[in-house]
Every structure is written in structure tokens, then in C-alpha cells.
Residue frames as qw, qx, qy, qz and C-alpha x, y, z in Angstrom:
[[0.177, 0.445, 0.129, 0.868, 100.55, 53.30, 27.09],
 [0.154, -0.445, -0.524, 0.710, 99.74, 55.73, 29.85],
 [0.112, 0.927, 0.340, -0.112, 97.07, 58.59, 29.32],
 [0.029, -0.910, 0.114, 0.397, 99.93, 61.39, 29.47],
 [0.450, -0.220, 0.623, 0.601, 101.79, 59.67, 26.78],
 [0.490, 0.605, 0.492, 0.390, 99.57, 61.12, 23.89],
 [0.011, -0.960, -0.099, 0.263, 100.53, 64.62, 24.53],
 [0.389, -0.370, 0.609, 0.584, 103.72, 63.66, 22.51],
 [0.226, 0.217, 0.638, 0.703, 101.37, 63.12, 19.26],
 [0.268, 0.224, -0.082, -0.933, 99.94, 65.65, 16.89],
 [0.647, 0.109, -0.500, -0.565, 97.81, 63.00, 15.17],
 [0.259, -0.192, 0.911, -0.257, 96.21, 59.94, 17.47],
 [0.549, -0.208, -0.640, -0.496, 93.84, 56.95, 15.69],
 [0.571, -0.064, 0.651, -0.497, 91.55, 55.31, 18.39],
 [0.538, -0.009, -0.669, -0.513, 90.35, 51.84, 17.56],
 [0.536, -0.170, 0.627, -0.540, 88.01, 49.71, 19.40],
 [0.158, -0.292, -0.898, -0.289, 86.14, 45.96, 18.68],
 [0.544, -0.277, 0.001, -0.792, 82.27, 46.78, 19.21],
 [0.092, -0.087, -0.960, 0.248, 80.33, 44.82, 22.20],
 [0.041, 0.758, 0.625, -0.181, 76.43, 44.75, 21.99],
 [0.175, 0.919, 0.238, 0.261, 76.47, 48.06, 19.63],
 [0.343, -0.935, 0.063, -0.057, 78.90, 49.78, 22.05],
 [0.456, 0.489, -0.626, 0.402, 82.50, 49.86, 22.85],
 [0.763, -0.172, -0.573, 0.245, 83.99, 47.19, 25.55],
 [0.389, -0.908, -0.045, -0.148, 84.18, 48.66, 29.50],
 [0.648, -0.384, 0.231, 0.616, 88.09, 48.77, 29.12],
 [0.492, 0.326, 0.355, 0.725, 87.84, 50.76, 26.43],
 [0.298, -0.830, -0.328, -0.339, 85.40, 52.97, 27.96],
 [0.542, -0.764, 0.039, 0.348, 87.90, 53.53, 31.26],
 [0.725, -0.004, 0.157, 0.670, 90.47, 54.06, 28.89],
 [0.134, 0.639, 0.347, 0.674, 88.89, 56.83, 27.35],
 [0.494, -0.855, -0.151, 0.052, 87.47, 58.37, 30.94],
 [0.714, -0.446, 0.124, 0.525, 91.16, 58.05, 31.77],
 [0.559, 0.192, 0.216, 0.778, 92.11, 60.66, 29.25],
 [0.144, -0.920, -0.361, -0.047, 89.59, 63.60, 30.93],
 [0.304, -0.868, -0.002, 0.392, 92.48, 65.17, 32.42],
 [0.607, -0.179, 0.467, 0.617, 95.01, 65.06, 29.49],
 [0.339, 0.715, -0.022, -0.611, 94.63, 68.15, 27.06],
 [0.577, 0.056, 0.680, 0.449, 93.96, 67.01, 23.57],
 [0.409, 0.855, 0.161, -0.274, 92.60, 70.22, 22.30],
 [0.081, 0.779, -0.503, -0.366, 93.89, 70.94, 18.75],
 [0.348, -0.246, 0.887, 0.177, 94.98, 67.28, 18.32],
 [0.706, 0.262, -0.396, -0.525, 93.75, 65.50, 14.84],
 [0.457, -0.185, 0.837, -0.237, 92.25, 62.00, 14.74],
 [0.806, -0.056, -0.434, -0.399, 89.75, 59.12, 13.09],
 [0.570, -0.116, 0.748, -0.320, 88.64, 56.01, 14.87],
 [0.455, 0.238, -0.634, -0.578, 87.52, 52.92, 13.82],
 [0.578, -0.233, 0.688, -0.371, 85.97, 49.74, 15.05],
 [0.074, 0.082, -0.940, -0.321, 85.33, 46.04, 14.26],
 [0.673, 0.097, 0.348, -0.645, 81.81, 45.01, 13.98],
 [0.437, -0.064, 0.844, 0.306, 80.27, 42.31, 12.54],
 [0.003, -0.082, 0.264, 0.961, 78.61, 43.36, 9.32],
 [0.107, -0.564, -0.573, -0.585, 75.20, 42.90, 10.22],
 [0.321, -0.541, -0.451, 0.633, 75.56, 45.17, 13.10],
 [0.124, 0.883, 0.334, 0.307, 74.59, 48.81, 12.16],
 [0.296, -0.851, 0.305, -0.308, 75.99, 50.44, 15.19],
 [0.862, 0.157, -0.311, 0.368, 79.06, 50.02, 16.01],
 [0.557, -0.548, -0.184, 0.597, 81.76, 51.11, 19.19],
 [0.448, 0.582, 0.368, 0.570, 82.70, 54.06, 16.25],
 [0.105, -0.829, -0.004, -0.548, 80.25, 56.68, 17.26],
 [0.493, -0.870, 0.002, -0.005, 81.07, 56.56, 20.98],
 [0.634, -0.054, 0.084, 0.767, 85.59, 56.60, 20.01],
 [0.216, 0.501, 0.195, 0.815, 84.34, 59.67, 18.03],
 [0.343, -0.799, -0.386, -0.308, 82.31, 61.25, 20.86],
 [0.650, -0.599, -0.020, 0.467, 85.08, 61.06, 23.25],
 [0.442, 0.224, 0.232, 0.837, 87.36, 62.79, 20.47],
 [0.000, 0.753, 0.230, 0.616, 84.79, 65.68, 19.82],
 [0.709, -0.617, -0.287, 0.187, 84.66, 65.93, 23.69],
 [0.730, -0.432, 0.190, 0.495, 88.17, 66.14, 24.33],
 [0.034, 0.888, -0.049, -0.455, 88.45, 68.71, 21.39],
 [0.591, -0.175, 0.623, 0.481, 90.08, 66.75, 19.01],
 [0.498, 0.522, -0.382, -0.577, 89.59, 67.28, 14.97],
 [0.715, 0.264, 0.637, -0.114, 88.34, 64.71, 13.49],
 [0.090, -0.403, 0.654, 0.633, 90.68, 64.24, 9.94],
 [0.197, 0.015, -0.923, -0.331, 88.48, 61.19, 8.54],
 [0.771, -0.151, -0.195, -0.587, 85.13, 59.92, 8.50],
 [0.501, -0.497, 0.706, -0.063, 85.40, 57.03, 10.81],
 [0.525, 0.311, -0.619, -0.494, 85.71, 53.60, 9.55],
 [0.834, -0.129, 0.314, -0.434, 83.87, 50.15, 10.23],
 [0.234, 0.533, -0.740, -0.337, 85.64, 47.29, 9.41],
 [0.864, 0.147, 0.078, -0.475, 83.35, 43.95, 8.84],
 [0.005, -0.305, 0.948, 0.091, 83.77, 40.74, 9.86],
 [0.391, -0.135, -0.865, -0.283, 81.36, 37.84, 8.75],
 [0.620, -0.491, 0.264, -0.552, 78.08, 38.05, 11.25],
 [0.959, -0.275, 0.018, -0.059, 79.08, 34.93, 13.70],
 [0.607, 0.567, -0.464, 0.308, 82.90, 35.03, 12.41],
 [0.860, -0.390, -0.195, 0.265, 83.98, 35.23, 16.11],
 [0.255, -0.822, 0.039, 0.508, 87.35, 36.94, 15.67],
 [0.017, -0.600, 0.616, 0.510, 88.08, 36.74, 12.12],
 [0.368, -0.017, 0.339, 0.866, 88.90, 36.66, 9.45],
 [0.158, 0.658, 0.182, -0.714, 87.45, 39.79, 8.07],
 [0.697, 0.605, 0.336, -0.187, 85.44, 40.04, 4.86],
 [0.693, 0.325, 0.330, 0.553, 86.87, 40.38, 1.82],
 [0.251, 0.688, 0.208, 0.648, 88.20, 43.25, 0.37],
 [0.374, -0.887, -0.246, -0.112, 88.09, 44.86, 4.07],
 [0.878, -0.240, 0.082, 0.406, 91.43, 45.15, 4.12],
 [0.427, 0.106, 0.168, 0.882, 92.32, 47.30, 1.95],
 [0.315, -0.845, -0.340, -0.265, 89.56, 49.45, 3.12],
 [0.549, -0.795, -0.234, 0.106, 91.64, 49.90, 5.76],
 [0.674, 0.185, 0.314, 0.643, 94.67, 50.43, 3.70],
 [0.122, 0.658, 0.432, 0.604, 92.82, 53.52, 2.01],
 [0.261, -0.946, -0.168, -0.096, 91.69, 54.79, 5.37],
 [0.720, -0.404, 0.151, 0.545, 95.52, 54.97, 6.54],
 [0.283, 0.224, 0.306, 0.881, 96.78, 56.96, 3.57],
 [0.106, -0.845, -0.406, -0.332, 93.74, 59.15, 3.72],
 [0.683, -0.705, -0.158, 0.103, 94.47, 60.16, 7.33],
 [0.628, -0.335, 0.119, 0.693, 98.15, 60.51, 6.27],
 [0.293, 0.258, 0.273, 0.879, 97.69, 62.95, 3.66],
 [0.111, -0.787, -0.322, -0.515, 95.33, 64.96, 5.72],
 [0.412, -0.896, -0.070, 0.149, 98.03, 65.74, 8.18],
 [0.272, 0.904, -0.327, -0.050, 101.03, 67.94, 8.08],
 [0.831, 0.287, -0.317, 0.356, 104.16, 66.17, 7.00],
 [0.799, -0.538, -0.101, 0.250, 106.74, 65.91, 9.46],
 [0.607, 0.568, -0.219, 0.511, 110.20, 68.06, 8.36]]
């Protein structure tokens, strides 16, 4: 996906895995890379993996770039938690449908399509 391809949606998630508290430095150019692309107006949420004794997590800085870039911000973000050491996976229990919950949320706090 290219930067100027989100000006097609009204509604855009951002997710990210967290690296040392922070989001990874591809995820970080990705974001830079969207300075020139107007997203005022546009609704969103973010989310990131962490592991779940991390505190801080790549989250706040998906949301900063949103608030930045003018987005709305539909949803609290959401952390999803994997085992501390887990590597990539599997993800705790029950975090699943955490994420399940945040998805519907997110859909019923934008306007239906007709």
C-alpha cells in the first residue's frame, strides 16, 4: 500500500508490534511517509502487540501520528498481550476476542455505508 492510497478510506486502523516501548523504524517511515497525504476528518484506532509486562507500548506513538495528521480517534486504542518472552505468539488467552470487541466497537462508531 502506497501513502496516497488511504485517501480512498473514511475509516483507517493503524497497527504496529512494539520494539523497546516504541514502534519499529519501518513503521515509523511509514507513518513520516504519510506527512503529505491529507487525513484531516478521517476516523481511526490503533493498536499494538506488546508483551504483557511491557507498560508502554508502540500505541501511544500510532495515536500521535493520527492526532497529528488530524484524524478522529473512534476508539480507545487497544494493546493486545502476548506472554512476556512468548517471542511471536501465541497471544494470551482470552486476547482474542478482545480484539473481536475492539472491531465491532470501531464498526458501530462509524457511519454505515448505503
Amino acid at each position: 500500500m502506497k501513502p496516497d492510497d488511504l485517501r480512498a478510506f473514511d475509516t483507517i486502523v493503524f497497527g504496529t508490534p512494539t520494539h523497546m516501548e516504541d514502534i519499529p523504524d519501518d513503521v515509523k517511515r511509514f507513518m513520516e511517509s504519510l506527512k503529505p497525504v491529507d487525513l484531516r476528518g478521517k476516523e481511526g484506532a490503533a493498536f499494538d502487540t506488546r508483551y504483557e509486562d511491557e507498560p508502554i507500548g508502540g500505541l501511544s506513538q500510532l495515536e500521535k501520528y493520527m492526532k497529528g495528521y488530524g484524524m478522529k480517534l473512534v476508539s480507545s486504542g487497544l494493546p493486545v498481550l502476548l506472554p512476556s518472552g512468548a517471542g511471536e505468539g501465541p497471544l494470551i488467552k482470552n486476547e482474542l476476542s478482545k480484539c473481536t470487541g475492539f472491531g465491532k466497537l470501531i464498526g458501530e462508531k462509524i457511519p454505515s455505508a448505503t
